[in-house]
N, C-alpha and C positions, 0 to 999 in steps of 0.2 A: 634674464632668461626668457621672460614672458614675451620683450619684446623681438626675443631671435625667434619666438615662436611664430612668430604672424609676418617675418618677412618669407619670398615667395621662395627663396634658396633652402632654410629651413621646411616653413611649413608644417602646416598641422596634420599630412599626408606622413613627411618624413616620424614626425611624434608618433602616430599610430602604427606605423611599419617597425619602430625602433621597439614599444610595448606587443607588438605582436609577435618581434624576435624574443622578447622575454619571453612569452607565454609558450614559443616552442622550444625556448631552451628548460624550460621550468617542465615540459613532457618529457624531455630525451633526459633529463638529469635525475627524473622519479623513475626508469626505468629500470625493469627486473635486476637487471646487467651492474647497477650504479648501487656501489655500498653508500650507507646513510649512517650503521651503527659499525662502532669495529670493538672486539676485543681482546682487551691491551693487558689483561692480568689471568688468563682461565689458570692458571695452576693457583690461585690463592682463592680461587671461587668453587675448587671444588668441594670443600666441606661444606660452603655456604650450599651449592644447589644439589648438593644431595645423588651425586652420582658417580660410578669405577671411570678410573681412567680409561678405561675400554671405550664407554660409551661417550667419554667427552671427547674420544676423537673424533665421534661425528660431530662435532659442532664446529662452523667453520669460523676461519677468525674476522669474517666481515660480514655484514650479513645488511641488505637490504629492508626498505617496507615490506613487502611481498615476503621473504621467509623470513622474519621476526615471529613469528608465530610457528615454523619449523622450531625455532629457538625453545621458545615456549615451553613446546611438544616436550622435546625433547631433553631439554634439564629440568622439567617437572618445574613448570615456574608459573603455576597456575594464576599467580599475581601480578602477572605482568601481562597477564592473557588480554583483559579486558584494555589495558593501555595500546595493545600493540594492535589490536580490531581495530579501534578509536580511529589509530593512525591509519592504517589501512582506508577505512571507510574517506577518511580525508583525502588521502590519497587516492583515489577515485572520484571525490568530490571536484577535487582539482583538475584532474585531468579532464574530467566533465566541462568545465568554465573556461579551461584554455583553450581548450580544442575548438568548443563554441564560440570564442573570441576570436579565433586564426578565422575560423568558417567567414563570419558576420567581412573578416578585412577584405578576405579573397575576395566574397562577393560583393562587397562595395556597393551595397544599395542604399540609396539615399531615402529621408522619408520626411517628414513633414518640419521634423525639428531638427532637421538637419544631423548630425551624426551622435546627438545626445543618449540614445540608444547603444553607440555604438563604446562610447564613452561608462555607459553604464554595465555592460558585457566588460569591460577592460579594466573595471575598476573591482569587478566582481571576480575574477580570474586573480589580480593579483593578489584581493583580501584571503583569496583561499592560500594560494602560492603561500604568505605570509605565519599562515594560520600553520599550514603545513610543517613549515620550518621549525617555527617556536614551537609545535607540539613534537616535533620530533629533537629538541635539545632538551623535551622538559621528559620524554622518556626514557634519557640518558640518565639524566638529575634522580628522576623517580627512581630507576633501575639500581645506581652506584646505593642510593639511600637507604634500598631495599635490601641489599648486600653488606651494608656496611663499610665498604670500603672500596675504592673507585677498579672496576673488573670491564667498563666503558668505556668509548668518548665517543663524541661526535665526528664524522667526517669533513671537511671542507667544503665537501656540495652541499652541506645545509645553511654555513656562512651564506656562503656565492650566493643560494637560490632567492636568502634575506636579502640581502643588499640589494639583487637585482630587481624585485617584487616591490622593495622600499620606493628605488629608484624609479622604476617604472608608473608606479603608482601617483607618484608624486605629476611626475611627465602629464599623464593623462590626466589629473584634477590643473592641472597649468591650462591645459587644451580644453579644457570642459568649463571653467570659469570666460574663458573669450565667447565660447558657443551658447553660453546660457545668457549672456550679455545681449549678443547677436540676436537670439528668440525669446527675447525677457520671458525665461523661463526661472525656476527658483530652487532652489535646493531643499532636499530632505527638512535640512533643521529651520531653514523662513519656513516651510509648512506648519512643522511643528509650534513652530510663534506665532504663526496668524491664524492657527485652530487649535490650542494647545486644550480648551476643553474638552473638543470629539477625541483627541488624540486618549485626555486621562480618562476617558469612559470608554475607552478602547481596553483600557489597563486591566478588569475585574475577569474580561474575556482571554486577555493573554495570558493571565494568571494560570486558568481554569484549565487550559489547554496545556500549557504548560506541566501542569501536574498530573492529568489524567492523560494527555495524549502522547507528550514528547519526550518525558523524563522514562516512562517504563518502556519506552522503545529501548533503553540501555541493555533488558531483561532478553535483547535477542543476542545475546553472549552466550546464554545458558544453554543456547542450540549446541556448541562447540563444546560444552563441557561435560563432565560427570560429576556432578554434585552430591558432596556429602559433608554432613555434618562438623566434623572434624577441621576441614579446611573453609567451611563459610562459604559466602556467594562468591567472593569473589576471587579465594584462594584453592580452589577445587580445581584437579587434573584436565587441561588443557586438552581435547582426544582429538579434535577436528573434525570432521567430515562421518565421524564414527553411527552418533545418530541418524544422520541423513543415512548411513546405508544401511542399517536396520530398516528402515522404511523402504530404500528400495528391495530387503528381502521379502518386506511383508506385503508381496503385490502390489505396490504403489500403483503401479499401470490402473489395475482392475479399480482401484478405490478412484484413483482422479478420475477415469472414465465413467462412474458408477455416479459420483460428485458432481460432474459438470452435466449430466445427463437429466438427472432427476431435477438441478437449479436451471437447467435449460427451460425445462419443463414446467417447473413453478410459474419462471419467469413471464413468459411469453404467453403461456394457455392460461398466467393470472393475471396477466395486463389485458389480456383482449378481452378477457371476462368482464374483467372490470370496467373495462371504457362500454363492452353491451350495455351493463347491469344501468351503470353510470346516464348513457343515454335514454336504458327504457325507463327511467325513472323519471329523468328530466319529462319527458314525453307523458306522463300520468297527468292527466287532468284531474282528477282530483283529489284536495290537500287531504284529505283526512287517509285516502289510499295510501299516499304519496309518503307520509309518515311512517303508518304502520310498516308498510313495505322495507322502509330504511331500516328502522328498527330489529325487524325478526331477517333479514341478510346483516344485518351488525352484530348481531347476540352470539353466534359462534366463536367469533373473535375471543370472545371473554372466556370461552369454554379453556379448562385448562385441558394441559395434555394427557395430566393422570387420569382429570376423567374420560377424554378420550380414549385411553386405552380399556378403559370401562366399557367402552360404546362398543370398540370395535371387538373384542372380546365375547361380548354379548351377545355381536349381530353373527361373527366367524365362525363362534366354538364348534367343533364335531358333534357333540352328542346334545347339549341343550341350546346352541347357537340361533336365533331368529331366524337365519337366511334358509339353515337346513332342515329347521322345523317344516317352515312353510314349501321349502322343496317336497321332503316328504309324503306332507299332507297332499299334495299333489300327487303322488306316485311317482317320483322320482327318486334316485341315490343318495347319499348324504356325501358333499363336498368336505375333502380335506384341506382346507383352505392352507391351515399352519405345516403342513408339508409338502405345498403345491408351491413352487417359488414364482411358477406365470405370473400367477393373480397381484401380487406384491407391487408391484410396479405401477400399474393401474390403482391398483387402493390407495397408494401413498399419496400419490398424485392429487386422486378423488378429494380426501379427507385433508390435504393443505389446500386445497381451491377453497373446498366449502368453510374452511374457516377464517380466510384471510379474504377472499370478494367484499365480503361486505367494507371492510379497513378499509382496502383501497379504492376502493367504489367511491369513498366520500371525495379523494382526492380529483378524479375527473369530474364527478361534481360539482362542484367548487370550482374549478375549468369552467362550467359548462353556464355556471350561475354564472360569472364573470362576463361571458360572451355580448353584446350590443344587444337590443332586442329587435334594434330597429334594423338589420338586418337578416331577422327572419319577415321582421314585418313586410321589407321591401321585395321579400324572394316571394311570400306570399302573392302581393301585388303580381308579379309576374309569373305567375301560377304554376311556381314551386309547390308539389306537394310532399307531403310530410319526410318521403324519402329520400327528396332530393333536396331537403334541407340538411336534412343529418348527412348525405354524402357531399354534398359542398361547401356546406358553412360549417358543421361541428363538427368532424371529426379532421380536415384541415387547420380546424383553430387548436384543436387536441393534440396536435402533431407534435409542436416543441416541448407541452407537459411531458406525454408518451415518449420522448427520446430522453428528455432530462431522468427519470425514470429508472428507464433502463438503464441509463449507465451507471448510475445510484447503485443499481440491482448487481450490474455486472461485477462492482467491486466484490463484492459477496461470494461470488458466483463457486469460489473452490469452499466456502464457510456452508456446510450442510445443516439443515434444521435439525440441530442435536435430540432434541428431548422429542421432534416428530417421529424419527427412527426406531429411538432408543423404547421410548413407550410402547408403537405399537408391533416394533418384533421382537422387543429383549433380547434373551440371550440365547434363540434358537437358531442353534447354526447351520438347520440346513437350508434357512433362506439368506444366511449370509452373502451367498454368490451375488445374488443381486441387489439386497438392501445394506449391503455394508459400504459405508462410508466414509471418509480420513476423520470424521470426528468418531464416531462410534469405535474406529480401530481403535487408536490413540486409546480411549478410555477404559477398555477392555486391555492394555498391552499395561498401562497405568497402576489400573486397577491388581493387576496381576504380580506388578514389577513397583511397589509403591517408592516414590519419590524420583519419578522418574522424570524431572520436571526439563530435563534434557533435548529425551524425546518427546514431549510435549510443546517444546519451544522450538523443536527443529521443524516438525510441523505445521503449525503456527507458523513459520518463518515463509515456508513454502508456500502455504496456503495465499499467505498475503503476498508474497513478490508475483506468483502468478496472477493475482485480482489484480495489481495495481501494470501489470505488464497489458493486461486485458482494457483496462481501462482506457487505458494512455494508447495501445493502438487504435482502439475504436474510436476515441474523440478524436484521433487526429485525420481517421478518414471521412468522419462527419462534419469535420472544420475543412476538409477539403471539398469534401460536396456543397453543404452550407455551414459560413462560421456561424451563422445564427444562431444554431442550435445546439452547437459544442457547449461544454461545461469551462473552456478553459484554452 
């Protein structure tokens, strides 16, 4: 076989056109339209799933990835709920890697190692394809075991999709052992044996991420559900989309616009603070200023938020407030701060500058210390003065911290400074219109509605697909302008 592959009738053109037809048949066969589950018993499943014949004539007798979760819904099978997401998610995963496999054939670009890239996109499509199939006979397995008695089976396109994915897969490690040969390149596993210490001191880190990062991403199930005691985490009423529309009754618009406005705002008017602060400190000649100065712009930082509401309570109040004191005293009126909602917006603003500048001031810094000396020295010589050092050598050199940064920032950018809010407007609703934010909702809808960990997760859910949607368009038009300074 290996040797049909390298004659010029075969070809290693024809290999990659044959695994590219897999990967679009592996699209067209996960489609809405293509049963995957069928079933083969519902009249002996109806005492199992708990529903009149009325309503199991909605259920149909084939049912795709895509409405396995209708299924779900629908015969109250809140235990199958999380298996039938899983699939779903894969089933997306997949289609991702094929789709991307067809793209890389069409366009036919070659690159340094010759098609080993291409090979690696081909071999990554069919592991999914693979994945796919075997997790969709093992929902069959799980499903019949969970009933008691086989109310299941699997379809034929999920043999087909194995076989082809096997086949295919295999094809492409045939073509990708001649190409690594070709550009003595090496595989995964000679890596792993010619660094296998970096590899185990890789291990404590994969560990750690594993458990705190990758495994409670499972918990974005509980968006879908209504969880109660009774049925457990993971056997609780299937609802769907139910949370997410409580959210959108509870002004979603005004919160995300309220959210991305005020982290706009952090963002940008605390980065450029900070690269000033950052600069005018470099710029102090002397060490003992130079100190102090770091110090009492760092000390906020530490302040907690309880006592900030302390501060701002103090400085706001109507009747013995600092600000209206000293109006007063003046002959002026006493400002209603806690029922003027202008002012809000500007304070919140004000009081996360002042407390987070000094934080991140260390980090351009640290930039700035880093910087050659000998190219101030040289700009000097050429009689650079002070200003046109900081506009052409440091804040040019500051450029890729500043954008790494920000994009850092942006993930964030739907996650509101909960306890900054929460602190310093509580629970006065008439500055809600403009201080209320998707965390502060949530908490107050929680609070009200205890164990609501549903919409809390559905939230959550939202929050982070738009940071991570934010993120991913931005790096990719800053990898277009320059990849230097992409994260990725």
């Amino acid at each position: 076989m290996e040797e049909r592959m390298e004659r010029k009738i075969w070809g290693r053109k024809t290999g990659i056109w044959i695994s590219a037809t897999v990967s679009a048949l592996a699209f067209i066969l996960s489609l809405p339209f293509v049963a995957w589950v069928r079933l083969v018993n519902i009249s002996a499943l109806f005492p199992e799933i708990g529903i009149s014949r009325e309503m199991a004539a909605d259920l149909y007798q084939s049912y795709s990835v895509f409405n396995l979760l209708d299924f779900v819904q629908k015969g109250n099978q809140g235990k199958l709920g999380l298996y039938a997401m899983i699939l779903l998610m894969l089933l997306l995963a997949s289609w991702y890697f094929n789709l991307s496999y067809l793209w890389k054939v069409i366009r036919n670009k070659k690159r340094k190692n010759g098609d080993l890239d291409l090979y690696a996109g081909g071999r990554l499509s069919m592991s999914f394809t693979l994945l796919l199939a075997g997790a969709g006979l093992g929902f069959v397995a799980f499903s019949n075991h969970s009933f008691g008695r086989k109310g299941f089976s699997a379809s034929p396109v999920i043999y087909l999709l194995a076989v082809l994915a096997a086949a295919a897969y295999a094809v492409i490690k045939m073509m990708e052992k001649k190409e690594r040969e070709l550009y003595h390149e090496h595989g995964l596993v000679k890596e792993i044996r010619k660094n296998w210490i970096l590899f185990l001191m890789l291990v404590p880190m994969f560990i750690y991420f594993l458990i705190n990062s990758y495994l409670p991403m499972v918990g974005v199930y509980y968006a879908f559900t209504s969880f109660n005691f009774r049925d457990g985490l993971w056997a609780s009423p299937f609802v769907g989309m139910k949370n997410f529309e409580f959210l959108m009754k509870g002004d979603l618009f005004r919160l995300t616009k309220n959210t991305i406005l005020y982290n706009i705002a952090f963002i940008l008017l605390g980065n450029v603070l900070q690269v000033f602060f950052a600069v005018l400190v470099s710029q102090t000649a002397g060490k003992w200023f130079k100190k102090v100065s770091q110090t009492l712009m760092f000390m906020p930082y530490f302040v907690s938020f309880v006592l900030l509401r302390v501060l701002v309570y103090n400085l706001f109040e109507y009747d013995y407030g600092l600000i209206n004191n000293i109006v007063t005293s003046l002959g002026g009126e006493r400002i209603d701060f806690y029922n003027t909602p202008a002012y809000w917006p500007f304070l919140i603003v004000a009081f996360n500058l002042w407390k987070g500048i000094g934080y991140g001031m260390v980090v351009y810094l640290a930039s700035i210390m880093g910087i050659d000396g000998e190219l101030y020295e040289a700009a000097r010589v050429d009689g650079a003065n002070i200003f046109h050092q900081i506009r052409y050598i440091t804040l040019p050199l500051l450029k890729p911290t500043f954008i790494i940064l920000l994009l850092y920032s942006l993930g964030g950018i739907m996650k509101g400074q909960f306890e900054l809010f929460y602190q310093m407007v509580g629970n006065n609703g008439v500055l809600y219109n403009v201080t209320d934010i998707i965390d502060t909702y949530v908490y107050r809808i929680t609070m009200t509605q205890p164990l609501s960990i549903g919409l809390g997760t559905a939230a959550g859910l939202y929050q982070s697909v738009f940071g991570f949607v934010l993120v991913v368009g931005i790096n990719w038009l800053i990898k277009r302008k320059n990849s230097q300074y992409a994260l990725f």
